[in-house]
C-alpha positions in Angstrom: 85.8 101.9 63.1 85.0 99.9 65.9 88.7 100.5 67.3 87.6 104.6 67.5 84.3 103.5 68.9 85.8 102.0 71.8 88.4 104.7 72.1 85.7 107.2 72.1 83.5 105.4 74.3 86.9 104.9 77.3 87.5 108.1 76.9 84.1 110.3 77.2 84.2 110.5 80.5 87.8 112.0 80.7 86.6 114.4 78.1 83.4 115.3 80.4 85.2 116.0 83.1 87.3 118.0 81.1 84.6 120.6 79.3 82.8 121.1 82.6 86.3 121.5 84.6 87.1 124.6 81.9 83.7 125.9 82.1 84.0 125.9 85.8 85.4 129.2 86.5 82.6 130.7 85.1 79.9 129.3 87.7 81.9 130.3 90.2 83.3 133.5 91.1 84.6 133.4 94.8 88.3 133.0 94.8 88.0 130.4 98.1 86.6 127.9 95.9 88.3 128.2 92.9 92.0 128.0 95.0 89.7 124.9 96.1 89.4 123.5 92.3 93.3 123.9 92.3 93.5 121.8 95.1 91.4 119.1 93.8 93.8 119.6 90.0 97.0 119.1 92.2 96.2 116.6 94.0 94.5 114.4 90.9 98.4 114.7 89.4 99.2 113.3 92.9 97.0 110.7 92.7 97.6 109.4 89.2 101.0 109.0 90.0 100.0 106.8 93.1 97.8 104.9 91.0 101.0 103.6 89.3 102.4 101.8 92.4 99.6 101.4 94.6 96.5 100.6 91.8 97.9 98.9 89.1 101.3 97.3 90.7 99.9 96.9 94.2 102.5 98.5 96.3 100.8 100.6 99.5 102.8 103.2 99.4 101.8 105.6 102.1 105.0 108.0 101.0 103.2 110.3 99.2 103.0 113.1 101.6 107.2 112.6 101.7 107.3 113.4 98.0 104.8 116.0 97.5 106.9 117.8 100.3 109.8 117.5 98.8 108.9 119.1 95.5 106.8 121.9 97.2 110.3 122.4 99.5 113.2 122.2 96.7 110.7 124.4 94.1 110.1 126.9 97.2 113.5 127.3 98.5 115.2 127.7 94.8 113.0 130.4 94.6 113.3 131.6 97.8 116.5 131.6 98.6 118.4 131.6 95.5 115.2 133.9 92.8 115.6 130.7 90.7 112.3 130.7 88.5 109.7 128.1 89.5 109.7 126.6 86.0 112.7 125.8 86.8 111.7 124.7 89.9 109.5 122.6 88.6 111.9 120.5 86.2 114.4 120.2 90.1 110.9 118.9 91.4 110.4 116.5 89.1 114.7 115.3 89.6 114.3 114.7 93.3 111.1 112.9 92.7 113.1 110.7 90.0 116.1 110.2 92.8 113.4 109.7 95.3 111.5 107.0 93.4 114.9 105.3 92.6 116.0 104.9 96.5 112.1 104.0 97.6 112.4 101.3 94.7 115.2 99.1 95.5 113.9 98.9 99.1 110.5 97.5 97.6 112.5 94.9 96.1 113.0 93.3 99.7 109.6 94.6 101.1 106.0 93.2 101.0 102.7 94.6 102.3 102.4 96.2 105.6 106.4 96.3 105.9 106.3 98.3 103.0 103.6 100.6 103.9 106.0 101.3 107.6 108.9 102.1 105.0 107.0 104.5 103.4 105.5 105.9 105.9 108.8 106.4 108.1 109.9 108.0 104.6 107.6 110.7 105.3 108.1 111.5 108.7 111.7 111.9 108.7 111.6 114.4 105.7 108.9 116.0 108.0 111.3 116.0 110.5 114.1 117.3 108.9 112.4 120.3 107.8 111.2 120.7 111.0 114.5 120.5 112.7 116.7 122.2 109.4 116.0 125.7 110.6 118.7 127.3 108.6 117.6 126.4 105.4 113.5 125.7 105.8 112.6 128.2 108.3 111.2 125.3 110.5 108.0 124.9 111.7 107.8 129.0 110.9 107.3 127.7 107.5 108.3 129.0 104.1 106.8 132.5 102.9 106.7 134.8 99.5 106.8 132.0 96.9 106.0 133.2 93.4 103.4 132.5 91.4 104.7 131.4 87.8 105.8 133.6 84.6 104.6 133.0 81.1 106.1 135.3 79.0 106.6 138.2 81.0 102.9 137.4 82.2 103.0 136.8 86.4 100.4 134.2 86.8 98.7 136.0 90.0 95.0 135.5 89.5 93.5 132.6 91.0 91.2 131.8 87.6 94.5 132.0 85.3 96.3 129.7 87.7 93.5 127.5 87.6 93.7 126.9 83.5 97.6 126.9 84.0 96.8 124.0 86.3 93.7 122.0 84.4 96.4 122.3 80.8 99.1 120.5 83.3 96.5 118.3 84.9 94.7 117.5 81.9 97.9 116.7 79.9 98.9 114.4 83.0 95.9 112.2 82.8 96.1 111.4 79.3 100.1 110.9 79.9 98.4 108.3 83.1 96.1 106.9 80.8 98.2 105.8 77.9 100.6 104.3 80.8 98.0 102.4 82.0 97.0 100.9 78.4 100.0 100.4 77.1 102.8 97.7 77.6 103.9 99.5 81.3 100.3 98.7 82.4 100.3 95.5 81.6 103.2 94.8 83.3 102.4 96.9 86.3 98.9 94.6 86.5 101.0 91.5 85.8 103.1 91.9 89.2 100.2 93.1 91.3 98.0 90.0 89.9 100.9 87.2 89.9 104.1 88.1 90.2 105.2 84.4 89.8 104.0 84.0 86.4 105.5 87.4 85.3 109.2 86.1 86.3 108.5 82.7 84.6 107.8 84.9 81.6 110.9 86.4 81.6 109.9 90.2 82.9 112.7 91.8 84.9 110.0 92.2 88.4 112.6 94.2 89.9 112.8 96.7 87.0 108.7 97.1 86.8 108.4 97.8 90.4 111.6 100.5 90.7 109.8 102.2 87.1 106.2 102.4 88.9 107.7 104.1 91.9 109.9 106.3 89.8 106.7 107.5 88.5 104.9 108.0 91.6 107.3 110.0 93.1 108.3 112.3 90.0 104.5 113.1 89.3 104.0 113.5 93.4 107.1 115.8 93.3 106.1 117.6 90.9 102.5 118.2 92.3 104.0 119.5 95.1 105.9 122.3 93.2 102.1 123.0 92.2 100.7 123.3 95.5 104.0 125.4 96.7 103.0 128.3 94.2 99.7 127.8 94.4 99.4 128.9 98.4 102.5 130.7 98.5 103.5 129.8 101.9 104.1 125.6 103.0 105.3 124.6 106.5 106.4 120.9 107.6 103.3 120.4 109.4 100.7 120.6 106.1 102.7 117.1 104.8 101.4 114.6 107.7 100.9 110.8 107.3 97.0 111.8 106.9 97.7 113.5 103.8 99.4 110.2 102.7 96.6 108.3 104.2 94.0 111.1 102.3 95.7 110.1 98.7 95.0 106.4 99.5 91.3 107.4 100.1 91.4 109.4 96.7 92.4 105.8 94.9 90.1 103.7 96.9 87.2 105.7 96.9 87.3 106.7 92.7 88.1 103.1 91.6 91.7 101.4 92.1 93.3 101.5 89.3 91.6 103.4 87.0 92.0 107.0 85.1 88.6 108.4 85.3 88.6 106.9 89.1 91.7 109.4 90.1 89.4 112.1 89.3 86.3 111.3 91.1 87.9 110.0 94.1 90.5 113.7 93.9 87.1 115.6 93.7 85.0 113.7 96.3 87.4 113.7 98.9 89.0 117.1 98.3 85.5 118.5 98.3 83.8 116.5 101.5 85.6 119.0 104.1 83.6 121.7 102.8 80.6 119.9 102.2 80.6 118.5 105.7 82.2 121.5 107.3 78.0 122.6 109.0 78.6 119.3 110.8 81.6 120.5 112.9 83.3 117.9 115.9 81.3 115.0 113.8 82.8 115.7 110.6 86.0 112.9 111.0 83.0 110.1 112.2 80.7 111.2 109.3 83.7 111.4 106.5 85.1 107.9 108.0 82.3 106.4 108.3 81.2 107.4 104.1 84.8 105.6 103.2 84.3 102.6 105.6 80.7 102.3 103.6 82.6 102.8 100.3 85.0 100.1 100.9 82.6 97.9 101.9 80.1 98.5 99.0 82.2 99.5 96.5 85.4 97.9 96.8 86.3 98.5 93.5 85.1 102.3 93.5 82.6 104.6 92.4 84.0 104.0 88.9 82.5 100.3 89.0 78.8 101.8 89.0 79.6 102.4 85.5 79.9 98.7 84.8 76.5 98.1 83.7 76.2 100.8 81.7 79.1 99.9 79.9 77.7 96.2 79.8 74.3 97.9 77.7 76.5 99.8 75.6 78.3 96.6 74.5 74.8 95.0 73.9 74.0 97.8 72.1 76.8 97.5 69.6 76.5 93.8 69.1 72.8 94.1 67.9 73.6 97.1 65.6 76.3 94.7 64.2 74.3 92.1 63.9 75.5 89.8 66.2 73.9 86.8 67.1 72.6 87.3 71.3 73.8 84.8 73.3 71.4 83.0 75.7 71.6 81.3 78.7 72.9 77.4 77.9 73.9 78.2 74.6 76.8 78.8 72.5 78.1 81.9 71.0 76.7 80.9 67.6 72.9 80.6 69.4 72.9 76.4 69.2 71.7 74.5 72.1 72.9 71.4 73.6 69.9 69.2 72.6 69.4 66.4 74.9 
């Protein structure tokens, strides 16, 4: 019982989110802000896959942008081009972003902290180069137009509300896929290497094989994000996959709570939703929005997820008295005895 207690307790806030997430669409009408709430969906899938090699294994990887790229690209042009379906281009998204983790992983092998972060950030800026400069096949910087929405059953998802509940049942299933990783043997692992990676190869754990599995990840679930996003807007061009939006994924982690599930979301929410909410302040937006992170980082370093801490601190109080257990005080020992002089 006190297993499911615990369980419950970890996961009420996931399921929260979730109930006031599918009960959005009908506070809000206006079709602006819900492609907005698909924004925030597709990038939290984004972000959870970051959190792999970034949170828990302590990569910097500023490739996201690269990834999320390619699997809005390969989706759009299969479609495109060829009339492939897009849940087919979804599964080719989520391949490239398998081959794509594979050759960013054995370069991370060799590669440590800010070299890493240039690797990955070069890795963004030559795909945004080469489609760019691969007129033939991407259109350019003219961009890729009349991408299809999905199919489900003969149903064409066109609507923006039933894309939306096509996107929180991906999105939704993703987090809990991102949060059994993260408790289970994987996480521990991918924690080991960003905490001491010394220890973990004196116990035996292939390093190398850890950190090539937690970019994998990253890049499959950034992939396939970007299929999301490709359908969802119906037109991409190179210039929407910058460094910034790399650099605004990092933000996502830091700001929700590195590391952490329920952290993805808030920190996918907050800063997907701060251009809006500071949109009235106009050529001060960037020095108000930088300013909130710099603030962030230096107050919360661990995230907005950490003001949670002493409530989860009471909680644990809470169950200890209803158990019966003994308090412990200040000098004593679990059992309540004092050191008598």
């Amino acid at each position: 019982m006190k297993k499911e207690q615990k369980l419950i307790f970890r996961l009420l806030p996931l399921l929260i989110a979730a109930v006031i997430a599918a009960l959005l669409p009908q506070m809000i009408r206006n079709e602006y802000y819900m492609t907005i709430a698909c924004q925030i969906l597709i990038y939290l899938i984004a972000v959870c896959g970051l959190n792999f090699i970034t949170g828990l294994t302590g990569q910097m990887n500023l490739g996201t942008a690269g990834m999320f790229a390619m699997g809005a690209y390969v989706s759009g042009l299969l479609n495109v081009k060829l009339g492939v379906s897009p849940w087919l281009g979804l599964v080719a998204a989520l391949c490239v972003g398998w081959l794509i983790g594979k050759a960013l992983g054995y370069p991370s092998l060799r590669l440590r902290g800010v070299y890493l972060s240039l690797t990955t950030i070069a890795f963004t800026e030559i795909i945004r180069m080469l489609l760019n400069n691969m007129k033939g096949v991407t259109n350019g910087a003219q961009g890729l137009r009349g991408i299809e929405r999905y199919n489900f059953f003969g149903y064409r998802i066109e609507g923006t509300i039933p894309y939306y509940y096509m996107v929180l049942i991906v999105a939704i299933l993703v987090v809990w896929f991102a949060w059994r990783i993260v408790n289970s043997k994987w996480g521990r692992e991918f924690k080991a290497v960003r905490d001491n990676i010394d220890a973990v190869e004196s116990c035996g754990i292939d390093v190398a094989k850890v950190k090539i599995r937690a970019f994998t990840l990253a890049a499959m679930l950034g992939s396939f994000a970007g299929a999301l996003y490709a359908h969802l807007i119906g037109y991409i061009n190179p210039e929407s996959f910058t460094v910034d939006l790399s650099t605004n994924f990092v933000i996502m982690l830091m700001v929700g709570g590195i590391g952490s599930v329920f952290g993805n979301v808030i920190g996918a929410v907050i800063i997907t939703l701060l251009p809006e909410l500071l949109r009235f302040l106009g050529k001060y937006y960037y020095f108000v929005y930088y300013t909130a992170v710099l603030l962030c980082a230096l107050f919360l370093p661990k995230g907005i997820v950490s003001l949670a801490a002493p409530i989860r601190e009471k909680w644990n109080r809470l169950r200890a008295r209803r158990a019966g257990a003994p308090a412990m005080e200040k000098g004593g020992t679990a059992d309540g005895d004092h050191i008598k002089n």
